[in-house]
PyMOL CGO cylinders between C-alpha atoms (Angstrom):
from pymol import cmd
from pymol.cgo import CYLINDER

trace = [
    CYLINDER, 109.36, 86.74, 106.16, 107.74, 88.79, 103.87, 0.3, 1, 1, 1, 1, 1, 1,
    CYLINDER, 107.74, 88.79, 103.87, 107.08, 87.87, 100.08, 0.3, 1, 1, 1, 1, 1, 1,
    CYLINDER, 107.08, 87.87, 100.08, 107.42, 91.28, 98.16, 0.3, 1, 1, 1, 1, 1, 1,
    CYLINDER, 107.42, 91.28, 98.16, 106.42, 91.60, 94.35, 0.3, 1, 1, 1, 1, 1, 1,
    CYLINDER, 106.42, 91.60, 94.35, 106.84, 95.27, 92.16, 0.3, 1, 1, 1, 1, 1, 1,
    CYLINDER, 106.84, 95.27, 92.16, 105.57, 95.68, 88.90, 0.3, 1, 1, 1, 1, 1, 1,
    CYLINDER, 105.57, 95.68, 88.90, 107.09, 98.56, 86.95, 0.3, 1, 1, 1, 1, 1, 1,
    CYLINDER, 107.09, 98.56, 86.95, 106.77, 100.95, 84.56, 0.3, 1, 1, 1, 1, 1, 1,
    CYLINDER, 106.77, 100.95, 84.56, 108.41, 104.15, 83.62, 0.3, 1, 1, 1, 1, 1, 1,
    CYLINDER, 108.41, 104.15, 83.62, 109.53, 106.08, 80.69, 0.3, 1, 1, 1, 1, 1, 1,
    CYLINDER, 109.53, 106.08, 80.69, 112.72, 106.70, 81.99, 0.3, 1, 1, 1, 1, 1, 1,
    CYLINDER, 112.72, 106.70, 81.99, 113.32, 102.46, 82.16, 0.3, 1, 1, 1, 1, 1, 1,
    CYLINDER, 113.32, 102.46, 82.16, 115.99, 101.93, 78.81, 0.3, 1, 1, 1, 1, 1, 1,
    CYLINDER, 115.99, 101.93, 78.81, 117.20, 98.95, 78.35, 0.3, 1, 1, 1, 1, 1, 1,
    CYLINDER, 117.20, 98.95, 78.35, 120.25, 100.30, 80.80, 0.3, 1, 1, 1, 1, 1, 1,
    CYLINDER, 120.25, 100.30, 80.80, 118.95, 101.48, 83.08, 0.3, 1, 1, 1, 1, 1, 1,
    CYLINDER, 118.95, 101.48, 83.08, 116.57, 98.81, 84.03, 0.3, 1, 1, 1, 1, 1, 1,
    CYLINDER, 116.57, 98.81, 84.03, 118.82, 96.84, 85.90, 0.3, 1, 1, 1, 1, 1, 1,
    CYLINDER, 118.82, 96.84, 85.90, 119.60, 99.54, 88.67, 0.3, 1, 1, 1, 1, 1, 1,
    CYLINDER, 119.60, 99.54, 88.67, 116.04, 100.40, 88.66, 0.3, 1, 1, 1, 1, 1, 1,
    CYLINDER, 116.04, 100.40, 88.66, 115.03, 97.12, 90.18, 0.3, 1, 1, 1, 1, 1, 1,
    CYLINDER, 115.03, 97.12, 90.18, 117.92, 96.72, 91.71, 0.3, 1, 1, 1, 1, 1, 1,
    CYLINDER, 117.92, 96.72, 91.71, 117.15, 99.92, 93.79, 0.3, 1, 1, 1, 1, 1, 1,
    CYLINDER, 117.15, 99.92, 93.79, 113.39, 98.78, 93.87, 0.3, 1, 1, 1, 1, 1, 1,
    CYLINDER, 113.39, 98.78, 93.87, 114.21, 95.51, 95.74, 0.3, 1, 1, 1, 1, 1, 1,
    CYLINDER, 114.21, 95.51, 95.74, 116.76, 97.15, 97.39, 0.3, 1, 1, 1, 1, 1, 1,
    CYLINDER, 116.76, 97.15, 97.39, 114.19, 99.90, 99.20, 0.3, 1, 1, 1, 1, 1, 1,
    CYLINDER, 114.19, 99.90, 99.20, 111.23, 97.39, 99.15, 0.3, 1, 1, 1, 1, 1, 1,
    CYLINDER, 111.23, 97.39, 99.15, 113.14, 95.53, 101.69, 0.3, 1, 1, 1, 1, 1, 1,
    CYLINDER, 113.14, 95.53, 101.69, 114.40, 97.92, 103.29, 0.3, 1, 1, 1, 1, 1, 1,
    CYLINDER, 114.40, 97.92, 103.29, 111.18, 99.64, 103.74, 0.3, 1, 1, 1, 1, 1, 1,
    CYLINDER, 111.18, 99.64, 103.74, 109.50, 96.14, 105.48, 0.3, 1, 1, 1, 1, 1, 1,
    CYLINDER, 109.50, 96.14, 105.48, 112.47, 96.11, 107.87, 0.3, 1, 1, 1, 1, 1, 1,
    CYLINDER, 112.47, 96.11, 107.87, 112.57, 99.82, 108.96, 0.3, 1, 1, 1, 1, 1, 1,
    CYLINDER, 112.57, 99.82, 108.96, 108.35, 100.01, 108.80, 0.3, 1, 1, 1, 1, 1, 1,
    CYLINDER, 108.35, 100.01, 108.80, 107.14, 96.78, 109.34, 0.3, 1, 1, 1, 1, 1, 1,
    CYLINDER, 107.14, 96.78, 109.34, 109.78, 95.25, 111.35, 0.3, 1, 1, 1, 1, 1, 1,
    CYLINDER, 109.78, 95.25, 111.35, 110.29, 92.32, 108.90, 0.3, 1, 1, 1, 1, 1, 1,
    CYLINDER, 110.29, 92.32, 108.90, 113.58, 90.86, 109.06, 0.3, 1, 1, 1, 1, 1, 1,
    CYLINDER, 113.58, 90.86, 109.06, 115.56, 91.45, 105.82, 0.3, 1, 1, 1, 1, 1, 1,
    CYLINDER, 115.56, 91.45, 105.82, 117.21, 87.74, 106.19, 0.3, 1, 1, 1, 1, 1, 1,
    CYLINDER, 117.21, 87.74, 106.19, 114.10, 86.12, 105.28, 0.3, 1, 1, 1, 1, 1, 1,
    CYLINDER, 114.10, 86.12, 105.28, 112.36, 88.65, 102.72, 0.3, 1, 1, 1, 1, 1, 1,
    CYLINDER, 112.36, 88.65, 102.72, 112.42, 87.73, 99.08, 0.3, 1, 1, 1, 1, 1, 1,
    CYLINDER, 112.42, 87.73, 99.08, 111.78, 90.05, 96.93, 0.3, 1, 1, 1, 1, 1, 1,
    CYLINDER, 111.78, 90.05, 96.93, 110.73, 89.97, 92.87, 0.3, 1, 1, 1, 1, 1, 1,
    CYLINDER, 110.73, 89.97, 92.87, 110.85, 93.00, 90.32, 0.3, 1, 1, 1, 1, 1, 1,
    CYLINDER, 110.85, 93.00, 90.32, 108.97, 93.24, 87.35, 0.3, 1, 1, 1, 1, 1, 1,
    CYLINDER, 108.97, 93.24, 87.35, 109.70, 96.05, 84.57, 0.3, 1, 1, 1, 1, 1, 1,
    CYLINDER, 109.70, 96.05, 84.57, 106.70, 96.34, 82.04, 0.3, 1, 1, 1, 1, 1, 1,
    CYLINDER, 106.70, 96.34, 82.04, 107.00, 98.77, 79.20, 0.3, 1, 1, 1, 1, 1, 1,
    CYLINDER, 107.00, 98.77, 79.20, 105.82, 102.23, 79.81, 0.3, 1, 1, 1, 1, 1, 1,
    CYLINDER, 105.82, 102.23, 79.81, 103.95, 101.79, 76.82, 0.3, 1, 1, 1, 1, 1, 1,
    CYLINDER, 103.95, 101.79, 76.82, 102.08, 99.00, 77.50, 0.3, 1, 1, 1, 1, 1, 1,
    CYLINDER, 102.08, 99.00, 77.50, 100.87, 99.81, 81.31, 0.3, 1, 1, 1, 1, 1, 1,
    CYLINDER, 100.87, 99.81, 81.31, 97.69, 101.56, 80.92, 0.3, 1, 1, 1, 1, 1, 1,
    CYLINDER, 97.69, 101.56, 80.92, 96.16, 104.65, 83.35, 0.3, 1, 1, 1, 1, 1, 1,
    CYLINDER, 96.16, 104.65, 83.35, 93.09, 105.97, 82.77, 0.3, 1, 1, 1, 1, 1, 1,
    CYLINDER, 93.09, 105.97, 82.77, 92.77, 104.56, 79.17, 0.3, 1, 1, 1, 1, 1, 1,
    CYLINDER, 92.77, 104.56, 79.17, 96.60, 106.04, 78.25, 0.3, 1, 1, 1, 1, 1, 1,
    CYLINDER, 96.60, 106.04, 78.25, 99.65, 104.35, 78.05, 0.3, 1, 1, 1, 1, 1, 1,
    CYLINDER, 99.65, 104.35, 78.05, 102.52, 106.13, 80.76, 0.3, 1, 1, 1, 1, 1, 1,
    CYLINDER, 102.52, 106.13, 80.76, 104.75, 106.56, 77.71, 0.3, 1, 1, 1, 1, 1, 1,
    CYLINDER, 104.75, 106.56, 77.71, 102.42, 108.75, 76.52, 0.3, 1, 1, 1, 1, 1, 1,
    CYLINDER, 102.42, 108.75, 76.52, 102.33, 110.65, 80.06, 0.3, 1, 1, 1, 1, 1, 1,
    CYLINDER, 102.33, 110.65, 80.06, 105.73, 110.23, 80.41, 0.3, 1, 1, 1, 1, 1, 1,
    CYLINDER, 105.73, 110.23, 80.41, 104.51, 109.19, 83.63, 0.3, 1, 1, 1, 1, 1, 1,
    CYLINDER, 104.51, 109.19, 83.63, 105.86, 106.05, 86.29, 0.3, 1, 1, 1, 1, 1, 1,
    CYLINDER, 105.86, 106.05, 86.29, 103.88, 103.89, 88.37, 0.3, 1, 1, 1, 1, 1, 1,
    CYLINDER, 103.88, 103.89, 88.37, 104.08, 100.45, 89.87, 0.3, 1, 1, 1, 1, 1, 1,
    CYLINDER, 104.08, 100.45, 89.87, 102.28, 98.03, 91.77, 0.3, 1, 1, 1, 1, 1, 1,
    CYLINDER, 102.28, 98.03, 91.77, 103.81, 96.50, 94.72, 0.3, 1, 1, 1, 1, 1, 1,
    CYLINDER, 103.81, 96.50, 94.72, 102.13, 93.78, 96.55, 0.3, 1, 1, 1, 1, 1, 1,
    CYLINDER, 102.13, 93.78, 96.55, 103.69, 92.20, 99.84, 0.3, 1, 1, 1, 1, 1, 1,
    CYLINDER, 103.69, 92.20, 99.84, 102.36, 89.31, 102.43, 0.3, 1, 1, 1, 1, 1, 1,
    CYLINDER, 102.36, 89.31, 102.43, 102.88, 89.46, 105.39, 0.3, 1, 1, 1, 1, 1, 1,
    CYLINDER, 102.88, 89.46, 105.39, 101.41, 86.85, 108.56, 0.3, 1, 1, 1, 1, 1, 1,
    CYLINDER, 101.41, 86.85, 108.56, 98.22, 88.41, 110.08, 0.3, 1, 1, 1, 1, 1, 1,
    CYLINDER, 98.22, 88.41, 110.08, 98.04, 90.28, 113.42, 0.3, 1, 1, 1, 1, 1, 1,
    CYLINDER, 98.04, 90.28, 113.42, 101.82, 91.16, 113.20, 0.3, 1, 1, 1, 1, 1, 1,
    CYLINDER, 101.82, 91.16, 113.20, 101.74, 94.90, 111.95, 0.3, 1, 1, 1, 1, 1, 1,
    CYLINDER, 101.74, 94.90, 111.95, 98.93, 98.04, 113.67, 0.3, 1, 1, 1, 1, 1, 1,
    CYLINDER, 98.93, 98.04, 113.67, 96.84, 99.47, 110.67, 0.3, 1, 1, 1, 1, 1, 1,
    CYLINDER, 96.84, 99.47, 110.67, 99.44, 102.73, 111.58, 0.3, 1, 1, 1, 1, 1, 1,
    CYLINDER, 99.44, 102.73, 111.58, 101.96, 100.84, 110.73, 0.3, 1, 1, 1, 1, 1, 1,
    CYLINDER, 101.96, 100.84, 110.73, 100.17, 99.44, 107.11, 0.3, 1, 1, 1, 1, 1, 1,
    CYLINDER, 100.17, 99.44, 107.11, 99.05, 103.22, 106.38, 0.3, 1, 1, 1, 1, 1, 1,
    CYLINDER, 99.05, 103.22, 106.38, 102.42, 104.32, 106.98, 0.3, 1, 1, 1, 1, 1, 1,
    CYLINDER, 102.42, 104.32, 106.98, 104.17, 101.39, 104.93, 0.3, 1, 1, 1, 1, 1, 1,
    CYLINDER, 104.17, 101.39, 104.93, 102.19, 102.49, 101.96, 0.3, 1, 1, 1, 1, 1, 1,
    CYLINDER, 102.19, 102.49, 101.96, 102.70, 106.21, 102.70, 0.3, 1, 1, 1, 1, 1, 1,
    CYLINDER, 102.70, 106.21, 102.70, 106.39, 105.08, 102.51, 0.3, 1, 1, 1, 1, 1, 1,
    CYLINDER, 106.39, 105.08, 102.51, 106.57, 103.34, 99.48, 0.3, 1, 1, 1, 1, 1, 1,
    CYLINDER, 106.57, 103.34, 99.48, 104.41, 105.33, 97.65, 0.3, 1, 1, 1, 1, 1, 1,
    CYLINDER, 104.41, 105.33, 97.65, 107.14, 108.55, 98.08, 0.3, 1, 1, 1, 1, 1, 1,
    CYLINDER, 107.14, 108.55, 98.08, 109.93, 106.06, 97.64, 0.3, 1, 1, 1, 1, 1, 1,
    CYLINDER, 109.93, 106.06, 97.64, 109.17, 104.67, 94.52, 0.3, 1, 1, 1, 1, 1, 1,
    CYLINDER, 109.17, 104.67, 94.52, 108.60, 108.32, 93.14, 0.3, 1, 1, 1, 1, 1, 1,
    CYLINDER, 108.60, 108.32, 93.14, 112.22, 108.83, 94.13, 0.3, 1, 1, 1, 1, 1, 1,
    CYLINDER, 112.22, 108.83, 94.13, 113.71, 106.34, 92.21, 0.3, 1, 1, 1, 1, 1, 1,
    CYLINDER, 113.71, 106.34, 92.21, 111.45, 105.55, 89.14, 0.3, 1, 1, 1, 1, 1, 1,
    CYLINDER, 111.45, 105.55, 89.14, 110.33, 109.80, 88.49, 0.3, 1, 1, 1, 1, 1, 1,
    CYLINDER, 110.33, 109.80, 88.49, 107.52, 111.19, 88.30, 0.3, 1, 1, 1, 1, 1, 1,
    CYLINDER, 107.52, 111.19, 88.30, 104.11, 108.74, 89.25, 0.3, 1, 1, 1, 1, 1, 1,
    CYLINDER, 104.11, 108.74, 89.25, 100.78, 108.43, 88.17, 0.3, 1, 1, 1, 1, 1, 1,
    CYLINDER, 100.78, 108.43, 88.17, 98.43, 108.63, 91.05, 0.3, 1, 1, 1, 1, 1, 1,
    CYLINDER, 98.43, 108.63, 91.05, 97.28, 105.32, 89.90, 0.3, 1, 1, 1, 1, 1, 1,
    CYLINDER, 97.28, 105.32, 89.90, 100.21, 103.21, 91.73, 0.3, 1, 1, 1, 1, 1, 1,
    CYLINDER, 100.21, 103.21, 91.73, 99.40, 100.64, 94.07, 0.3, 1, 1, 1, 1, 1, 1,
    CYLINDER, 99.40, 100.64, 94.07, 100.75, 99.47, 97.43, 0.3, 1, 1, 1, 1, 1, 1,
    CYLINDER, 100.75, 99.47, 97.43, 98.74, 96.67, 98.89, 0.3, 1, 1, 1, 1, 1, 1,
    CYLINDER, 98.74, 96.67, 98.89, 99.40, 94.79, 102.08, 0.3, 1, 1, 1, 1, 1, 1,
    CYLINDER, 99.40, 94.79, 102.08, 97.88, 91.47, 102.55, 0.3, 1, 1, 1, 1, 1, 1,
    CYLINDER, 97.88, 91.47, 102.55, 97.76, 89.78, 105.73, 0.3, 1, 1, 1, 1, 1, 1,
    CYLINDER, 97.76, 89.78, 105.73, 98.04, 85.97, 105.51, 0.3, 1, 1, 1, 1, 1, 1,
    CYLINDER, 98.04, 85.97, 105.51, 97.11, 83.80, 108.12, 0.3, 1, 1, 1, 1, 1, 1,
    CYLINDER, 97.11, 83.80, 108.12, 100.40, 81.69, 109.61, 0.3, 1, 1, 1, 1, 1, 1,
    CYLINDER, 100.40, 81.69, 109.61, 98.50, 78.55, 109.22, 0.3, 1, 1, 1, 1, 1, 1,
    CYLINDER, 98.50, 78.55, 109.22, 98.42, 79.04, 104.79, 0.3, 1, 1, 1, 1, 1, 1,
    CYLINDER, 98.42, 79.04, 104.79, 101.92, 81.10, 104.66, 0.3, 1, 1, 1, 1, 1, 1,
    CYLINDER, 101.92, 81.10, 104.66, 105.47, 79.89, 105.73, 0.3, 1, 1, 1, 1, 1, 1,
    CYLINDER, 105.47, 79.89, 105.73, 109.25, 79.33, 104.09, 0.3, 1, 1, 1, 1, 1, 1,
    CYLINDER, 109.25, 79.33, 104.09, 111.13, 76.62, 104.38, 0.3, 1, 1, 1, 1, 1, 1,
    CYLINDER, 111.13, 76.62, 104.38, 108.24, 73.86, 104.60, 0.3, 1, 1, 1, 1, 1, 1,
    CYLINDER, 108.24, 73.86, 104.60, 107.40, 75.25, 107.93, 0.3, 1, 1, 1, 1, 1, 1,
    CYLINDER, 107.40, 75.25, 107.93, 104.05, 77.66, 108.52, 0.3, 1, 1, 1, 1, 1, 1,
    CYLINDER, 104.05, 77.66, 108.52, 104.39, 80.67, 110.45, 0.3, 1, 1, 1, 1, 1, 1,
    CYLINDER, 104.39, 80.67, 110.45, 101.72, 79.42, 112.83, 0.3, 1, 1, 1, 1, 1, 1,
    CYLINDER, 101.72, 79.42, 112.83, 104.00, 76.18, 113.73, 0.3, 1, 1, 1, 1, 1, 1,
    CYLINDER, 104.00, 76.18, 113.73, 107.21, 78.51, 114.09, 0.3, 1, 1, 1, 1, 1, 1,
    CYLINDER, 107.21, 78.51, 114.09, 105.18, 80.26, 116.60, 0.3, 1, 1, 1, 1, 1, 1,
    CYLINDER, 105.18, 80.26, 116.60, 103.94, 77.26, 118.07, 0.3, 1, 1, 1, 1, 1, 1,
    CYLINDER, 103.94, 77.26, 118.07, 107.43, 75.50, 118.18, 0.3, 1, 1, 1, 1, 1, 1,
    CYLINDER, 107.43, 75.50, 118.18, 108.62, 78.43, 119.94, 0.3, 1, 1, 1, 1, 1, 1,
    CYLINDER, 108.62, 78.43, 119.94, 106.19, 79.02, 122.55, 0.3, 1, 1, 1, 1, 1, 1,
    CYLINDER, 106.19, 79.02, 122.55, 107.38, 75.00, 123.75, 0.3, 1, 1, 1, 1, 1, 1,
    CYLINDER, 107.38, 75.00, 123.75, 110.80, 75.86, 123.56, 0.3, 1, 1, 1, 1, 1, 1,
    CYLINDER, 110.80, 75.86, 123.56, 110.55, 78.57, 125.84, 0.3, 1, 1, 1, 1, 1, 1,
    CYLINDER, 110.55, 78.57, 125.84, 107.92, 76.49, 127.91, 0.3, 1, 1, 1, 1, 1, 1,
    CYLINDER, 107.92, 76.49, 127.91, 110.25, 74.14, 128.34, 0.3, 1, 1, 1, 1, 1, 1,
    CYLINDER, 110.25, 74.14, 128.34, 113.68, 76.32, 129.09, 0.3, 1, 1, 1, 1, 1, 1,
    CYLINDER, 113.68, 76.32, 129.09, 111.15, 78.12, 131.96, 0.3, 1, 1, 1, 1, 1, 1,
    CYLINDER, 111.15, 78.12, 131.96, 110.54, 74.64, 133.50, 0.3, 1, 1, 1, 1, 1, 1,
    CYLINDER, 110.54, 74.64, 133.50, 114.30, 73.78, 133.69, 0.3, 1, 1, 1, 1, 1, 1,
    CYLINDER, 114.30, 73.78, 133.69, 114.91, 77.15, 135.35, 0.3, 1, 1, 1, 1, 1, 1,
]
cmd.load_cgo(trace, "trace")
């Protein structure tokens, strides 16, 4: 149930093209957390950002004037769930991926994965931690009946 933000920027990002650029962000940032991270896609949410080229800043110049991409792309996921192979590999991932579809990147683009503890993250009302919890009685109690 990951919660996946991108910032973006890139010079190629016209007013018409913006809409299949985050379209096809969102689109492989999903993806990515089901195919890396084993998140299922039914419960990720995912938000895309475009910010001018010419006002996102790397190493004191705008992109526009590098004619360079980047982005920033943040997810949370519950602690203990994903290896640190699996994180290094997720940003490996997303790092080439987002050079795919936005051009050419500034080494200055971000990928970071925060693990949240299930007792502060959760959808629906419900933390992680009790969905755990409620399932670990369920099955408790279909063993006993068996």
């Amino acid at each position: 149930m990951p919660l996946i933000q991108v910032k973006y920027a890139s010079p190629r990002a016209d007013h018409a093209k913006r809409q299949e650029l985050s379209a096809g962000i969102a689109a492989k940032a999903s993806a990515l957390a089901a195919q890396v991270l084993h998140k299922d896609p039914k419960v990720t949410a995912v938000i895309v950002e475009h910010v001018p080229a010419d006002q996102w800043f790397c190493g004191g110049r705008s992109l526009a004037d590098q004619q360079l991409a980047s982005f920033w792309l943040d997810i949370k996921i519950t602690d203990s769930t994903n290896t640190k192979e699996e994180k290094a590999a997720f940003v490996a991932r997303a790092f080439a991926d987002m050079g795919t579809i936005l051009g050419r990147l500034h080494e200055e683009s971000y990928v970071l994965v925060h693990d949240v503890h299930g007792y502060a993250y959760g959808f629906a009302g419900v933390t992680q931690e009790q969905r755990y919890v409620e399932g670990k009685l369920g099955a408790q109690k279909i063993a006993r009946r068996a």
